[in-house]
N, CA, C and O atoms as a printed pandas DataFrame, in Angstrom:
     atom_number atom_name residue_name chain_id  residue_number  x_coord  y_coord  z_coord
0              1         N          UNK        A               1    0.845   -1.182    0.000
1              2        CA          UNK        A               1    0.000    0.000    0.000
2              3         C          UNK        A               1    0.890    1.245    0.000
3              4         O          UNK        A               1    1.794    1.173    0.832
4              5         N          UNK        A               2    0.864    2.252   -0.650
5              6        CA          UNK        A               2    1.421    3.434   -0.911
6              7         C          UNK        A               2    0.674    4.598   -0.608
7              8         O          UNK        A               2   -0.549    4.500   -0.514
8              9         N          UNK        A               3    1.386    5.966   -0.402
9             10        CA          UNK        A               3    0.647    6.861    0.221
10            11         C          UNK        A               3    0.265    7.403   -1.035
11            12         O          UNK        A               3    0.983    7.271   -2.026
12            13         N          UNK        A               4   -1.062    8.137   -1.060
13            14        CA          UNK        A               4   -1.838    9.063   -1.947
14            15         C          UNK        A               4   -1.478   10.448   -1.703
15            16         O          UNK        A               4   -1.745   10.946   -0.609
16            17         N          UNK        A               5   -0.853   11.177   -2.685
17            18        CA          UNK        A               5   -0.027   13.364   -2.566
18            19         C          UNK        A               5   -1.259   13.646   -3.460
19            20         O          UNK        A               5   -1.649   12.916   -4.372
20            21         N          UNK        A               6   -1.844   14.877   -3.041
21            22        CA          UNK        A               6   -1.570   15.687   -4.689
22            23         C          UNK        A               6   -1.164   16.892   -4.174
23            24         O          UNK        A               6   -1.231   17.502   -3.107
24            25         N          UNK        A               7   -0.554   17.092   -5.699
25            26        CA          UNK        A               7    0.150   18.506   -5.621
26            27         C          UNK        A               7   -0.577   19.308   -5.776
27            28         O          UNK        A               7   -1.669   18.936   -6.206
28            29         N          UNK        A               8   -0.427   20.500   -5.574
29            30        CA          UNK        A               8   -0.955   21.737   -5.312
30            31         C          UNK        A               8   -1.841   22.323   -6.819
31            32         O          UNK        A               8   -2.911   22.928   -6.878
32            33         N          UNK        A               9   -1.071   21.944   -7.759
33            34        CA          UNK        A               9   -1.371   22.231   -9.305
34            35         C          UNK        A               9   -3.047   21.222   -9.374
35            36         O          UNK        A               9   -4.075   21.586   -9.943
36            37         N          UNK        A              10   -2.829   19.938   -8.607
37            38        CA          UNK        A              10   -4.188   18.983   -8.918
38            39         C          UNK        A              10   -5.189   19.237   -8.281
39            40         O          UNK        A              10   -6.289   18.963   -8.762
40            41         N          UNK        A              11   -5.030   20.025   -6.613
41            42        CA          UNK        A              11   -5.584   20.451   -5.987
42            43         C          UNK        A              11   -6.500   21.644   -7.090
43            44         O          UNK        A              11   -7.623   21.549   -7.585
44            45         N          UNK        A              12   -5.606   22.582   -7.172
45            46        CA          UNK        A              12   -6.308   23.833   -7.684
46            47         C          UNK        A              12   -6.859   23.380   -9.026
47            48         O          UNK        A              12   -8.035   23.693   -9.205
48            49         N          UNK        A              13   -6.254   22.698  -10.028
49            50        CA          UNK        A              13   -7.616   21.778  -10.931
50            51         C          UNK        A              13   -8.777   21.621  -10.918
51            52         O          UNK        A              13   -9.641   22.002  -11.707
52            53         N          UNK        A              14   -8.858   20.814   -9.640
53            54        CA          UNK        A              14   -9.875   20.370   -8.832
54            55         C          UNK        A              14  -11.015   21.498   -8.360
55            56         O          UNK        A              14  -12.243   21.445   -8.424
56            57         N          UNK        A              15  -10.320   22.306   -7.972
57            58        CA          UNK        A              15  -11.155   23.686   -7.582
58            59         C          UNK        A              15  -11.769   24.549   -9.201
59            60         O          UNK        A              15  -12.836   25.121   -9.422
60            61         N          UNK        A              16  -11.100   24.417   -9.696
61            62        CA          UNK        A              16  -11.345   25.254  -11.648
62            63         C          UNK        A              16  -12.364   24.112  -11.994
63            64         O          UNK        A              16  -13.406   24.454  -12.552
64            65         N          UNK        A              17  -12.220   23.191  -11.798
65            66        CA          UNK        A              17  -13.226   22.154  -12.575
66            67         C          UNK        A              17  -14.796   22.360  -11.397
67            68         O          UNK        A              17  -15.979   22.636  -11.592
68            69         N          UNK        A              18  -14.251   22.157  -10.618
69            70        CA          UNK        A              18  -15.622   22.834   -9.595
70            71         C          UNK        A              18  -16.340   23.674   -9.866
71            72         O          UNK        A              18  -17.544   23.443   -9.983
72            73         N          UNK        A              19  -15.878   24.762  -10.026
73            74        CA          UNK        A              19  -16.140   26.256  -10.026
74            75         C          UNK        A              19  -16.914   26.673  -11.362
75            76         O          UNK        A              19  -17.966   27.310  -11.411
76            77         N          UNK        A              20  -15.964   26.042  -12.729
77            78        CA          UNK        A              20  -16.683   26.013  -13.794
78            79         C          UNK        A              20  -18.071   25.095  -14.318
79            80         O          UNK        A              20  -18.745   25.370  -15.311
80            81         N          UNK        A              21  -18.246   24.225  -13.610
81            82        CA          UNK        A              21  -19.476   22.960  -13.599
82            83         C          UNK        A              21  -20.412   24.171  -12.585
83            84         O          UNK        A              21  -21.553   24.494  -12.915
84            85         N          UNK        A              22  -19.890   24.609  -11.636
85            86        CA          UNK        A              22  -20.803   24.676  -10.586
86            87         C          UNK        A              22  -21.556   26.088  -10.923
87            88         O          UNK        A              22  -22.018   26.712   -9.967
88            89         N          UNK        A              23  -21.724   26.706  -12.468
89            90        CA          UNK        A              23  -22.064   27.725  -12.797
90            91         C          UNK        A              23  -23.684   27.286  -13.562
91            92         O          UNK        A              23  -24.618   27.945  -14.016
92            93         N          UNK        A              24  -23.500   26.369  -13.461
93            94        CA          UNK        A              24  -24.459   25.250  -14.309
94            95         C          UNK        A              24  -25.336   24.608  -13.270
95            96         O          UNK        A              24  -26.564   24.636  -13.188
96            97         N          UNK        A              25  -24.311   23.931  -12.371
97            98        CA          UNK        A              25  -25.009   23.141  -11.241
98            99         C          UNK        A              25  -24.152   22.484  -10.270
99           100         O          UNK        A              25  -23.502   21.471  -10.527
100          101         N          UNK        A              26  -24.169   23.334   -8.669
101          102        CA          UNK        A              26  -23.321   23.361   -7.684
102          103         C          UNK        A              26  -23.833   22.130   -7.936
103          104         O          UNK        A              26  -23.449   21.942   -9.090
104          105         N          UNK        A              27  -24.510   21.072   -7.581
105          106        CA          UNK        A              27  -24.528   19.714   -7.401
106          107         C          UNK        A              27  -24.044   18.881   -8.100
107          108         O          UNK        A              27  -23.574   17.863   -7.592
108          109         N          UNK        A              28  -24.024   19.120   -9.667
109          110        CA          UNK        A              28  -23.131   18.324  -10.687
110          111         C          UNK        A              28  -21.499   18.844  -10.064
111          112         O          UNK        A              28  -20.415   18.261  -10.066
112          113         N          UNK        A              29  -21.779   19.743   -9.729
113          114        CA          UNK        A              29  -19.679   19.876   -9.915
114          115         C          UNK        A              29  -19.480   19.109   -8.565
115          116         O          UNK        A              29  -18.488   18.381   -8.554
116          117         N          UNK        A              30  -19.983   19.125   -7.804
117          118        CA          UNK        A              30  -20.012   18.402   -6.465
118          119         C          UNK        A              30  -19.548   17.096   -6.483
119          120         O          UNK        A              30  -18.512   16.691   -5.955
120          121         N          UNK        A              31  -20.595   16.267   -7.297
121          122        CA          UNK        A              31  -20.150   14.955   -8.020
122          123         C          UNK        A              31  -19.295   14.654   -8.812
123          124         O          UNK        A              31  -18.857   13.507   -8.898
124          125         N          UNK        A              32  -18.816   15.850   -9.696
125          126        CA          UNK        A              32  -17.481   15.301  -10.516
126          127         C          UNK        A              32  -16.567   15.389   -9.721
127          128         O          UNK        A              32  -15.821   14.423   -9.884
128          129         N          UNK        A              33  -16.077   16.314   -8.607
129          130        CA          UNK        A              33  -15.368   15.943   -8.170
130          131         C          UNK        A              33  -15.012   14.855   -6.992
131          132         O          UNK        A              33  -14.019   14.227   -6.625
132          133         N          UNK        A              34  -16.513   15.001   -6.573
133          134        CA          UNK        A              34  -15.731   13.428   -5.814
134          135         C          UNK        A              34  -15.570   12.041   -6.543
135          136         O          UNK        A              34  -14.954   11.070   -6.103
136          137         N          UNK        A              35  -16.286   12.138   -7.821
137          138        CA          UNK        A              35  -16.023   10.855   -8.754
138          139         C          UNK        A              35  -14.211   10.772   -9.353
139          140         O          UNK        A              35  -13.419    9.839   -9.486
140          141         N          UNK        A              36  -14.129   12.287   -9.598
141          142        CA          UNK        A              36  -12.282   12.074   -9.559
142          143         C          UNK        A              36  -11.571   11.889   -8.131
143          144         O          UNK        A              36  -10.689   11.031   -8.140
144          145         N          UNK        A              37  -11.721   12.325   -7.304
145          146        CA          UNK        A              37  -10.994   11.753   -6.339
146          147         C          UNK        A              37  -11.357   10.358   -5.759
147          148         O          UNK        A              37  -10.399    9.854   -5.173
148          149         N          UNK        A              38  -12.397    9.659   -5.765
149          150        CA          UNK        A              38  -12.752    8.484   -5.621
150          151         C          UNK        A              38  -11.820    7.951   -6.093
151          152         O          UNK        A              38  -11.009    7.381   -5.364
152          153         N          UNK        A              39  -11.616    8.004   -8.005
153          154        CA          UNK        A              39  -11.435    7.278   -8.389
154          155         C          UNK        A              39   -9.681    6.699   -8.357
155          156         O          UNK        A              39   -9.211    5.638   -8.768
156          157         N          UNK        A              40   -9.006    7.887   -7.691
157          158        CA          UNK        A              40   -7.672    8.050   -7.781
158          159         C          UNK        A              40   -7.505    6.659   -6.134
159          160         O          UNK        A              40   -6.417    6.252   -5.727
160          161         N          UNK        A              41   -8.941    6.221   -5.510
161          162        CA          UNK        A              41   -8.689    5.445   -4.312
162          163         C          UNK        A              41   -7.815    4.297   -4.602
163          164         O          UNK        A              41   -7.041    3.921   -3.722
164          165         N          UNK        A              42   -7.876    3.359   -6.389
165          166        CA          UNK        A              42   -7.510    2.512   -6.365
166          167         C          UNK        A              42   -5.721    2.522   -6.250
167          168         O          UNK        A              42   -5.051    1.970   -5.377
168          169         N          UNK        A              43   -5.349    3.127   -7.126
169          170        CA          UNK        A              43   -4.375    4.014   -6.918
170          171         C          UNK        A              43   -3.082    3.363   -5.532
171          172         O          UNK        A              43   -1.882    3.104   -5.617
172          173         N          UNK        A              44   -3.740    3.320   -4.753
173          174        CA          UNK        A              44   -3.432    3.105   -3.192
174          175         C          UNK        A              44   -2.714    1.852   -3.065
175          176         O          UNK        A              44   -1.577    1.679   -2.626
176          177         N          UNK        A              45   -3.454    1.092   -3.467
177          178        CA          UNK        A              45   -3.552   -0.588   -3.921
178          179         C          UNK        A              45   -3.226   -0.931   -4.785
179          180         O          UNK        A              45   -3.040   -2.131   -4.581
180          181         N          UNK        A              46   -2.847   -0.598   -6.292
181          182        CA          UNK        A              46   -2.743   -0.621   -7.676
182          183         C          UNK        A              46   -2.191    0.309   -8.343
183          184         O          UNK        A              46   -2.661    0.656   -9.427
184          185         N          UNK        A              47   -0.322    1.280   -7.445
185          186        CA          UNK        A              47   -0.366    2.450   -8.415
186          187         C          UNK        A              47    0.259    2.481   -9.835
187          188         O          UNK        A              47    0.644    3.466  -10.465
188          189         N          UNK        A              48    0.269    1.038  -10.225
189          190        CA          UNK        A              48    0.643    1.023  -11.802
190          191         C          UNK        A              48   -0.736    1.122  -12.438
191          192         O          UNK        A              48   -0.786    1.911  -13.382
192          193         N          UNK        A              49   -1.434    0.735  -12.245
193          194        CA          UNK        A              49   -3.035    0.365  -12.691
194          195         C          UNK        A              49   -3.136    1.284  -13.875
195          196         O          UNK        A              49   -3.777    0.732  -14.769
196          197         N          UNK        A              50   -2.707    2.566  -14.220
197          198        CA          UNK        A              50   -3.153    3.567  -15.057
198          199         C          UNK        A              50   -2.465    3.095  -16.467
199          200         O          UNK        A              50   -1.643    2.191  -16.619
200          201         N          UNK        A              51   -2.923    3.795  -17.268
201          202        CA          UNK        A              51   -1.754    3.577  -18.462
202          203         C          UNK        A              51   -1.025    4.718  -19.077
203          204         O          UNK        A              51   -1.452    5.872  -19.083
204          205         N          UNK        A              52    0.330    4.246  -19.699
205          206        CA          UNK        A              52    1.577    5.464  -19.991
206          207         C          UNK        A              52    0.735    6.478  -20.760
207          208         O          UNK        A              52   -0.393    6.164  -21.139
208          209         N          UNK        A              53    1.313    7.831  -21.032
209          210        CA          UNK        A              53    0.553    8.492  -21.310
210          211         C          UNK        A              53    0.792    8.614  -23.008
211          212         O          UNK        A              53    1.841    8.063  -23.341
212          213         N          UNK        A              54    0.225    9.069  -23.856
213          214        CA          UNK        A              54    0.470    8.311  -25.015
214          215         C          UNK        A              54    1.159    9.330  -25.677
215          216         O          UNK        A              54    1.960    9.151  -26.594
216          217         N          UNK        A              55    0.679   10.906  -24.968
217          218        CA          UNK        A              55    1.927   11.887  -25.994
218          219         C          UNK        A              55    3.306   11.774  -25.077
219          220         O          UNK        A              55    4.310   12.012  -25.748
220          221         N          UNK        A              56    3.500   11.543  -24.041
221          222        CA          UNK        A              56    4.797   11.261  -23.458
222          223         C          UNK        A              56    4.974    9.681  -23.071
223          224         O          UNK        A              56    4.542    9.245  -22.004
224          225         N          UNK        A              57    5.688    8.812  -24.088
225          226        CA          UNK        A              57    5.492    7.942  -23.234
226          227         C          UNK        A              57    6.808    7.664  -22.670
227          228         O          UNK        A              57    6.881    6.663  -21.958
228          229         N          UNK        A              58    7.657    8.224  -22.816
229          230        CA          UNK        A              58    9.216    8.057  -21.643
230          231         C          UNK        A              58    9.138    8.786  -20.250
231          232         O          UNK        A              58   10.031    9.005  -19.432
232          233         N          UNK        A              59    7.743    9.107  -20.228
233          234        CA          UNK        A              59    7.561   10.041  -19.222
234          235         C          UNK        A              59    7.318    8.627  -18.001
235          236         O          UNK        A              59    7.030    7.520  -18.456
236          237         N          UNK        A              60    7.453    8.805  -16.657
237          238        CA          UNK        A              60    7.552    8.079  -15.918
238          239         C          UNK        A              60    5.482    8.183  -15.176
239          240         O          UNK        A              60    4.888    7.555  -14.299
240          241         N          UNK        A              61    5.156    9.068  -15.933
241          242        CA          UNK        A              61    3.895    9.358  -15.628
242          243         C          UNK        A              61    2.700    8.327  -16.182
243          244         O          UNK        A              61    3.031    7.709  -17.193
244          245         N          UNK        A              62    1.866    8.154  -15.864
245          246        CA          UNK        A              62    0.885    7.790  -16.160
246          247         C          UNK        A              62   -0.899    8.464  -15.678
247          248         O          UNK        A              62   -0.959    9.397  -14.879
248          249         N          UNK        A              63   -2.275    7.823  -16.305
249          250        CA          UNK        A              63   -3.322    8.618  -15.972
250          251         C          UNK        A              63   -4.318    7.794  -15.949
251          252         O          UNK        A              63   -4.232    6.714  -16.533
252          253         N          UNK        A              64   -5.328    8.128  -15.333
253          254        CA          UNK        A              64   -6.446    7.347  -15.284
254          255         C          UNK        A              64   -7.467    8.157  -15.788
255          256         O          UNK        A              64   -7.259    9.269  -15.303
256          257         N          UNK        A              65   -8.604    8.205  -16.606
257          258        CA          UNK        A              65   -9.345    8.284  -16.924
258          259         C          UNK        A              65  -10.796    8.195  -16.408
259          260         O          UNK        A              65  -11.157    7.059  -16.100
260          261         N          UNK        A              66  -11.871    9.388  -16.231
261          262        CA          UNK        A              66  -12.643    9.645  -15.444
262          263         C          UNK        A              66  -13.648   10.465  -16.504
263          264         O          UNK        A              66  -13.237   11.550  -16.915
264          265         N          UNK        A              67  -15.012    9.959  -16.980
265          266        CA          UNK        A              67  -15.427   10.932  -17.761
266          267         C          UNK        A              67  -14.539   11.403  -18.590
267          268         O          UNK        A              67  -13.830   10.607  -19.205
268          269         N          UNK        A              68  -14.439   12.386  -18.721
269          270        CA          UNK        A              68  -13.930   13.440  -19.655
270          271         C          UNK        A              68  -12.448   14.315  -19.192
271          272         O          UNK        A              68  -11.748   15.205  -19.673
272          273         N          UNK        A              69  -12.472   13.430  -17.917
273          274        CA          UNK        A              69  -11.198   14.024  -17.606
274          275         C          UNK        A              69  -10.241   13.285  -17.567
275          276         O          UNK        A              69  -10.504   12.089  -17.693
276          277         N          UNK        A              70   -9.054   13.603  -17.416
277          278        CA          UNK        A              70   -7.635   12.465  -17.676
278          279         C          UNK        A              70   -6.877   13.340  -15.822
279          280         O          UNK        A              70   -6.794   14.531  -15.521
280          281         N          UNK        A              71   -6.417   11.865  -14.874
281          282        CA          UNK        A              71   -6.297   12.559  -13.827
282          283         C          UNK        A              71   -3.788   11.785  -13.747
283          284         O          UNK        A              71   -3.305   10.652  -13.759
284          285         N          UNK        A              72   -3.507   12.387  -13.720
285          286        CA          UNK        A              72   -1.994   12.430  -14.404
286          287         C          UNK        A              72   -1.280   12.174  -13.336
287          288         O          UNK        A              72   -0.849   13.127  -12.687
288          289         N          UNK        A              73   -1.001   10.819  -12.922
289          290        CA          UNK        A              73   -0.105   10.865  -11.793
290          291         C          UNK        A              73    1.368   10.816  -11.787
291          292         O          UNK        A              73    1.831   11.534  -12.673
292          293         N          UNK        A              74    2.454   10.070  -10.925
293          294        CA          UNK        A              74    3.397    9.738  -10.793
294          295         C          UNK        A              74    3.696    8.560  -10.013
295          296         O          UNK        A              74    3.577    8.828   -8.817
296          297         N          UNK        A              75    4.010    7.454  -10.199
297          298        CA          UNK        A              75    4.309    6.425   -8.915
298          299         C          UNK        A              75    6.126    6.556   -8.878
299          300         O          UNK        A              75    6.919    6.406   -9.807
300          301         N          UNK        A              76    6.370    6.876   -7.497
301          302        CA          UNK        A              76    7.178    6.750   -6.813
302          303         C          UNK        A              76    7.297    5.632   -5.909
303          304         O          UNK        A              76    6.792    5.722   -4.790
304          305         N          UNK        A              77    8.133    4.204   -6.400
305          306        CA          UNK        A              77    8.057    3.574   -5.186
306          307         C          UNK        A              77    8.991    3.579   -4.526
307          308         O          UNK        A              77    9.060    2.799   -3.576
308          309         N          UNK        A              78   10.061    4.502   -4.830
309          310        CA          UNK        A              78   11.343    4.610   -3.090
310          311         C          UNK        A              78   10.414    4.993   -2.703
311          312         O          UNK        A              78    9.815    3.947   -2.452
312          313         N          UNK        A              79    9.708    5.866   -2.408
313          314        CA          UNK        A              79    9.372    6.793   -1.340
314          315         C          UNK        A              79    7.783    6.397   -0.897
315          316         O          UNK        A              79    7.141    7.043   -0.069
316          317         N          UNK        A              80    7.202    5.015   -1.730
317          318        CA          UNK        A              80    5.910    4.035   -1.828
318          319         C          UNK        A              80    5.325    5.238   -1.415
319          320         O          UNK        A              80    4.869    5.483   -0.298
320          321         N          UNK        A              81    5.378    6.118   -2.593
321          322        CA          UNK        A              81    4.263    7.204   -3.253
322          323         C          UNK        A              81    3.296    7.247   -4.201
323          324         O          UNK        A              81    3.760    6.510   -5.070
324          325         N          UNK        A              82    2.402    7.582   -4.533
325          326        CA          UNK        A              82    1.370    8.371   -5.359
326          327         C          UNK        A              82    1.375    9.485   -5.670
327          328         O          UNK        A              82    0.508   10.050   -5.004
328          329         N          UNK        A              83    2.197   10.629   -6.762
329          330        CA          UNK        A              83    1.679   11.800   -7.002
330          331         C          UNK        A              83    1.066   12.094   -7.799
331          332         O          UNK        A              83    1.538   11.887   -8.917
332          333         N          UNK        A              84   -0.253   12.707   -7.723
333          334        CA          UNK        A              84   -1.315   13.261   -8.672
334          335         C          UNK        A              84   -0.991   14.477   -8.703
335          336         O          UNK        A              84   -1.077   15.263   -7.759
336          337         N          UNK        A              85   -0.455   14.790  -10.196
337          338        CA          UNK        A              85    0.059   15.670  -10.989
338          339         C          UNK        A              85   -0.930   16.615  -11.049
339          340         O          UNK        A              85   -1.069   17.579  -10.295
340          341         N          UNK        A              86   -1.625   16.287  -11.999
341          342        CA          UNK        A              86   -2.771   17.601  -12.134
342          343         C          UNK        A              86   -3.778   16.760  -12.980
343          344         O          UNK        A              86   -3.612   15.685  -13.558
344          345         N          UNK        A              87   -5.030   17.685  -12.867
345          346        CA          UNK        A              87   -5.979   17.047  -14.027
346          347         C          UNK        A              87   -6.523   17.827  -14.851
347          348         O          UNK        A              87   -6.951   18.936  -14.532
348          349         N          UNK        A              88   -6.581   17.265  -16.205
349          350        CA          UNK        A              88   -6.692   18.353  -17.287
350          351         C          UNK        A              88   -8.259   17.515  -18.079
351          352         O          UNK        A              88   -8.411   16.299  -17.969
352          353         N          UNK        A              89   -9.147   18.279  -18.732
353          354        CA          UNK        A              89  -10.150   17.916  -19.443
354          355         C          UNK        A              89   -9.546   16.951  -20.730
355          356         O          UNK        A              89   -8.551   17.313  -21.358
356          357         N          UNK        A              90  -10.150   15.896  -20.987
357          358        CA          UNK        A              90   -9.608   15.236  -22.036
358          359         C          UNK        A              90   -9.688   16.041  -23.476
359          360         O          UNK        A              90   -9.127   15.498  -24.427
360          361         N          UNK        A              91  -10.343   17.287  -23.688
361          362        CA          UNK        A              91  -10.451   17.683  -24.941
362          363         C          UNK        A              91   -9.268   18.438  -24.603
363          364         O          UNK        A              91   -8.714   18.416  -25.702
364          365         N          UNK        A              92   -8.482   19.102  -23.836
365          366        CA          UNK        A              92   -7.596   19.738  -24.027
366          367         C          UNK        A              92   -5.988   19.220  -24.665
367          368         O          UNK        A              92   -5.675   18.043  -24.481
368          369         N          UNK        A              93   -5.297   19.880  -25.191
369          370        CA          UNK        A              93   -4.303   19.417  -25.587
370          371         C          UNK        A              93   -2.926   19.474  -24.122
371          372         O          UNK        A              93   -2.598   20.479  -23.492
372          373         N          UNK        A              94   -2.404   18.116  -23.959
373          374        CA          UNK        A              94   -1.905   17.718  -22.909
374          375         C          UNK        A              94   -0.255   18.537  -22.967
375          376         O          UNK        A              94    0.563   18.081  -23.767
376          377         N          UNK        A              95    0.041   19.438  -22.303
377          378        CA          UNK        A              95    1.201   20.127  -22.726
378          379         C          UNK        A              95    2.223   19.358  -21.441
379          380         O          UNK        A              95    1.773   19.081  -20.329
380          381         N          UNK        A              96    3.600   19.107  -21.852
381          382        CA          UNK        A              96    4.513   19.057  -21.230
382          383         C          UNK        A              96    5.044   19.999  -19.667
383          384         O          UNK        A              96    5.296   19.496  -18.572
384          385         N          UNK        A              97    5.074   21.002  -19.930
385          386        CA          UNK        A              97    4.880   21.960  -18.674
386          387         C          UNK        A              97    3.818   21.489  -17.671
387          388         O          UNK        A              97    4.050   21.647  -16.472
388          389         N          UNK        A              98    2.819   20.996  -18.019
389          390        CA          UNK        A              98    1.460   20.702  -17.034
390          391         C          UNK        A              98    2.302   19.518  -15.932
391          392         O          UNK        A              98    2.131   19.565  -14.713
392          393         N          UNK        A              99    3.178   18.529  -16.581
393          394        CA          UNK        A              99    3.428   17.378  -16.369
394          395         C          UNK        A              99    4.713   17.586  -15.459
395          396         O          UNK        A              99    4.915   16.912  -14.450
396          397         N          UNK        A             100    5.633   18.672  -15.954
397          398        CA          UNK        A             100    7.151   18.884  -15.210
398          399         C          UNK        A             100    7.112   19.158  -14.045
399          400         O          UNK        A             100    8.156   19.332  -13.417
């Protein structure tokens, strides 16, 4: 079992994806986000489980997939970590900087 991070960048994601749903319907954004963080539970138990990411794939990163969103982690196992990078909408184009 490994510990679950997110960084500050996935955090505030998290809050933009809120904020923008919740203009529509505080209760839908409510639910997307706990359906992305739910889903990052397996994670815990399974942090290869995701798959490489397909525009980087020497990248040590990988993502899981949620709706429409792509959620971008890191497994660290010296440190039997989990970092969740950030999460970006799947229509967006996945830039390198998001990931560094």
């Amino acid at each position: 079992m490994v510990s679950l991070i997110w960084s500050e960048k996935a955090v505030a994601d998290l809050e933009l994806i809120h904020d923008f749903i919740a203009t529509d319907s505080p209760f839908y954004a409510r639910v997307q986000v706990e359906r992305l963080i739910t889903a990052t539970g397996r994670l815990v138990h399974f942090p290869e489980s995701g798959r490489s990411l397909p525009e980087f794939p020497h990248f040590p990163h990988r993502e899981l997939i949620v709706g429409s969103y792509r959620i971008i982690y890191r497994y660290e196992p010296a440190a039997e970590a989990v970092m969740i990078v950030t999460v970006v909408h799947s229509a967006r184009l996945l830039q390198q900087d998001r990931i560094a």
